[in-house]
N, CA, C and O of each residue as an XYZ file, in Angstrom:
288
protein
N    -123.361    158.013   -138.317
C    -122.466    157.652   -137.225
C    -122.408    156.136   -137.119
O    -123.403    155.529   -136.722
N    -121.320    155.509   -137.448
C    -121.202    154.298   -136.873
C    -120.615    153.526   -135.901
O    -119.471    153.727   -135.492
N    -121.135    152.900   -135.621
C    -121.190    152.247   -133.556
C    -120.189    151.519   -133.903
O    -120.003    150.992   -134.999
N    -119.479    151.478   -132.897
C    -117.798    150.075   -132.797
C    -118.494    149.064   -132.610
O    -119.577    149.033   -132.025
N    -117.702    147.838   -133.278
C    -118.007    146.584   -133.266
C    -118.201    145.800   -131.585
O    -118.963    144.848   -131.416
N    -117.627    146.220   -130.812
C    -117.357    146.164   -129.805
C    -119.438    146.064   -128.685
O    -120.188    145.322   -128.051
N    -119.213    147.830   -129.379
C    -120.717    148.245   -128.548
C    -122.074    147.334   -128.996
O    -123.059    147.050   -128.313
N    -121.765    146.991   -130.365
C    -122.833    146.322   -131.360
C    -123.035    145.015   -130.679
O    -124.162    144.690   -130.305
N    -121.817    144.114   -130.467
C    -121.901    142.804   -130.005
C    -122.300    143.137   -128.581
O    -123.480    142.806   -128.470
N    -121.982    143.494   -127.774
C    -122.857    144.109   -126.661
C    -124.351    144.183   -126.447
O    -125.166    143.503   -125.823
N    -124.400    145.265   -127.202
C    -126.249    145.330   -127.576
C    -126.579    144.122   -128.158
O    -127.658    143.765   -127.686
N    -126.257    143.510   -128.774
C    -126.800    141.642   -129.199
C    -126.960    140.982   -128.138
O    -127.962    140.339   -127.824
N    -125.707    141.149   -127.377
C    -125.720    140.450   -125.998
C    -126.984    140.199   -125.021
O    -127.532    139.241   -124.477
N    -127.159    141.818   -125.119
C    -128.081    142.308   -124.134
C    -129.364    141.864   -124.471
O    -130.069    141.163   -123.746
N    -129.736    142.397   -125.888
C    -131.304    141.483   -126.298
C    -131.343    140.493   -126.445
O    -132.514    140.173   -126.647
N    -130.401    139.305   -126.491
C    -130.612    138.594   -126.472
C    -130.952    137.517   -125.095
O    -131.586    136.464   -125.033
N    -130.301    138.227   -124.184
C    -130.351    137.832   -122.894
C    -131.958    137.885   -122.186
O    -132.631    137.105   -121.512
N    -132.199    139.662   -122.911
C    -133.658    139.674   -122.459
C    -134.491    139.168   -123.044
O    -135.566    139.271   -122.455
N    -134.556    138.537   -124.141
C    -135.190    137.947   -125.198
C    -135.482    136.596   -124.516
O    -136.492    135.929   -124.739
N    -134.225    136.167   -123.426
C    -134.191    134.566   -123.253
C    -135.048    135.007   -122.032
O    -135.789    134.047   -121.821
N    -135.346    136.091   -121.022
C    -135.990    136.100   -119.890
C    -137.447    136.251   -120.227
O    -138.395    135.746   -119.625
N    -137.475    137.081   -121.359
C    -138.678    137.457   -121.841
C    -139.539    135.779   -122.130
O    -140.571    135.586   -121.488
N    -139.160    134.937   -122.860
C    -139.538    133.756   -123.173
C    -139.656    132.657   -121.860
O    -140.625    131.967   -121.543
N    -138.643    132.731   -121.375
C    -138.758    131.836   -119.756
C    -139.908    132.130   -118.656
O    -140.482    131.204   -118.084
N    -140.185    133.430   -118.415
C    -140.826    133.760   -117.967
C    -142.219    134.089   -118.410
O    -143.128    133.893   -117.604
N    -142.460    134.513   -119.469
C    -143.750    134.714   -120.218
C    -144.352    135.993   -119.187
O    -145.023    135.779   -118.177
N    -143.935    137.404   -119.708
C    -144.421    138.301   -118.430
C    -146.096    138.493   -119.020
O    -146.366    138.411   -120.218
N    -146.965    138.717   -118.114
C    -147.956    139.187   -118.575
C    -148.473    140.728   -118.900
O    -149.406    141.214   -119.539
N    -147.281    141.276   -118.058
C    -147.211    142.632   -117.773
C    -145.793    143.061   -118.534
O    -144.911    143.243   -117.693
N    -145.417    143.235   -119.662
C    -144.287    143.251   -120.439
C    -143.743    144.687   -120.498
O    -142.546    144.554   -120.244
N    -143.960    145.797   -120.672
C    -143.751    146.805   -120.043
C    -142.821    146.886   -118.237
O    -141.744    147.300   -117.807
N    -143.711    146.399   -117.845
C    -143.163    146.403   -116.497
C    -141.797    145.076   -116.045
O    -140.698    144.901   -115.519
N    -142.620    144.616   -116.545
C    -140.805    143.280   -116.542
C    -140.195    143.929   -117.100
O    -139.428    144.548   -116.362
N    -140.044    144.280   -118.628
C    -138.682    144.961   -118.823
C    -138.623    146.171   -118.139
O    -137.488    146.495   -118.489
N    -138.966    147.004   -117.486
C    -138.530    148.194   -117.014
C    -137.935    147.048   -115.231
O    -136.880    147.426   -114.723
N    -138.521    146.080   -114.678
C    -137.761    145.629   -113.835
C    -136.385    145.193   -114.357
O    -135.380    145.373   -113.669
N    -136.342    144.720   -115.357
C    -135.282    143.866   -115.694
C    -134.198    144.725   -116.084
O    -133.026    144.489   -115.791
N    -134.537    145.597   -116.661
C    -133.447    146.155   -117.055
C    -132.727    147.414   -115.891
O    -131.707    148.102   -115.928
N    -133.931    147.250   -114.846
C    -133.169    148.024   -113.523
C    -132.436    147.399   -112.508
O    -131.717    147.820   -111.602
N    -132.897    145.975   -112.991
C    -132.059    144.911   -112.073
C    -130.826    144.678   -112.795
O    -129.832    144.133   -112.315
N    -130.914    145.013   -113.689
C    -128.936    145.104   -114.866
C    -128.589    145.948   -114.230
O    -127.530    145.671   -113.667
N    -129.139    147.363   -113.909
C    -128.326    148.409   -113.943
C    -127.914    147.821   -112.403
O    -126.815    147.319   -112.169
N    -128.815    147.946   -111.562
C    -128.360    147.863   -109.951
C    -127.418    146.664   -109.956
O    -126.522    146.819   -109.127
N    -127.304    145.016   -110.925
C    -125.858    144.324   -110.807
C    -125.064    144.709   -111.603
O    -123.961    144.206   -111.391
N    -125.090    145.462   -112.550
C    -123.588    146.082   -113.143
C    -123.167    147.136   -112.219
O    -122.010    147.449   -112.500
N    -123.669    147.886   -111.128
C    -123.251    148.879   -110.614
C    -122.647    148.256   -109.118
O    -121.757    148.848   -108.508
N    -123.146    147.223   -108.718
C    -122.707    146.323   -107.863
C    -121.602    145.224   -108.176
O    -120.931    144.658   -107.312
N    -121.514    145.006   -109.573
C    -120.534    143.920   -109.727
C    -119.312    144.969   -109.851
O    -118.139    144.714   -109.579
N    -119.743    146.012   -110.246
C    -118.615    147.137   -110.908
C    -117.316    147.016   -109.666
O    -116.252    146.646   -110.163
N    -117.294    147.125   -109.026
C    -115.902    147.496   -107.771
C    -115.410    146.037   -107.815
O    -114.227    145.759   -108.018
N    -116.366    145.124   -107.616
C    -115.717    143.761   -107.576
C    -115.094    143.177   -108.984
O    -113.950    142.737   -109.100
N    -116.084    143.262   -110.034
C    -115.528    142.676   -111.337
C    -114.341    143.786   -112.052
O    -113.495    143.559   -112.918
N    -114.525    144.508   -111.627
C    -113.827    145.609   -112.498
C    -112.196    146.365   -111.862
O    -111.349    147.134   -112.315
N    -112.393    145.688   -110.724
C    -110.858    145.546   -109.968
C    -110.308    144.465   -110.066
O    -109.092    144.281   -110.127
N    -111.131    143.681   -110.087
C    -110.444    142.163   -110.438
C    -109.678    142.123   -111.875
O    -108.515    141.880   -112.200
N    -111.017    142.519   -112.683
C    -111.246    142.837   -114.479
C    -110.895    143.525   -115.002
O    -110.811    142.882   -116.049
N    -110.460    144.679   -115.303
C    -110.628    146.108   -115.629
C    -110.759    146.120   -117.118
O    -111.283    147.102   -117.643
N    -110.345    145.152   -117.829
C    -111.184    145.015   -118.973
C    -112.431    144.321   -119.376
O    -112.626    144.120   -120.575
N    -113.019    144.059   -118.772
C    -114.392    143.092   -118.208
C    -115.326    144.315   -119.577
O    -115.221    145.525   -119.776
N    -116.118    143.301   -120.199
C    -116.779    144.406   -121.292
C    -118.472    144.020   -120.938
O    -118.857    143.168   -120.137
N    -119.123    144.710   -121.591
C    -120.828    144.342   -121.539
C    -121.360    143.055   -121.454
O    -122.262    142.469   -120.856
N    -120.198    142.751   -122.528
C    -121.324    140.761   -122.699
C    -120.785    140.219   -121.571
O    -121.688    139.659   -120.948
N    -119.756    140.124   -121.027
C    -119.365    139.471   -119.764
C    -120.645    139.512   -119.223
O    -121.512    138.696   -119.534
N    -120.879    140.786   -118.106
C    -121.670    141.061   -117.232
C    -123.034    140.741   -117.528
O    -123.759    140.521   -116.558
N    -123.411    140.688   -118.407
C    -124.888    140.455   -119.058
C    -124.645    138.809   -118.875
O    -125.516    138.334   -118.146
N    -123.829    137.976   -119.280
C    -123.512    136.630   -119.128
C    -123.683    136.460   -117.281
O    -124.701    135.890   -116.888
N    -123.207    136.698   -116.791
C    -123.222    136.564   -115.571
C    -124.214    137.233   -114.908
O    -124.589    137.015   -113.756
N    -124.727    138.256   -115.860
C    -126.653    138.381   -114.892
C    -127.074    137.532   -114.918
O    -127.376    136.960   -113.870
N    -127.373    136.881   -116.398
C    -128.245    135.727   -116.872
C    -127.912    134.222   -115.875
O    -128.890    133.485   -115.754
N    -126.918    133.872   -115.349
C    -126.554    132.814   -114.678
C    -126.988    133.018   -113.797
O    -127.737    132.074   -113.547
N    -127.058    134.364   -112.371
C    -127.698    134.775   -111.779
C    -129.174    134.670   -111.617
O    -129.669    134.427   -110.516
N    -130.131    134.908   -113.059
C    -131.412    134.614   -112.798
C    -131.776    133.317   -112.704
O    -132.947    133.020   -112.465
């Protein structure tokens, strides 16, 4: 099965974003930061969703992942 180019650059997006929190922060507890971090994506993509996505409606992954990261 192969993934759209689309979803791929996405998922780059995404590790790479956590890759940059992972390093800034230095968790000691790494397990648990990423299970925060990546619940704090879900709860602002599900919150930006009505606002960015009425505004946006083509608004894709790396956007929002861009604009978590400015956020932290």
């Amino acid at each position: 099965m192969e993934l759209p180019d689309k979803l791929l650059s996405s998922l780059g997006t995404l590790l790479e974003a956590v890759s940059r929190a992972v390093l800034k922060k230095k968790p000691e507890d790494m397990a648990g930061f990423l299970a925060s971090y990546f619940q704090e994506f879900v709860d602002f993509q599900k919150a930006s969703f009505v606002l960015l996505f009425s505004a946006n409606p083509n608004l894709v992954l790396t956007e929002v992942v861009e604009k978590l990261d400015l956020k932290q």
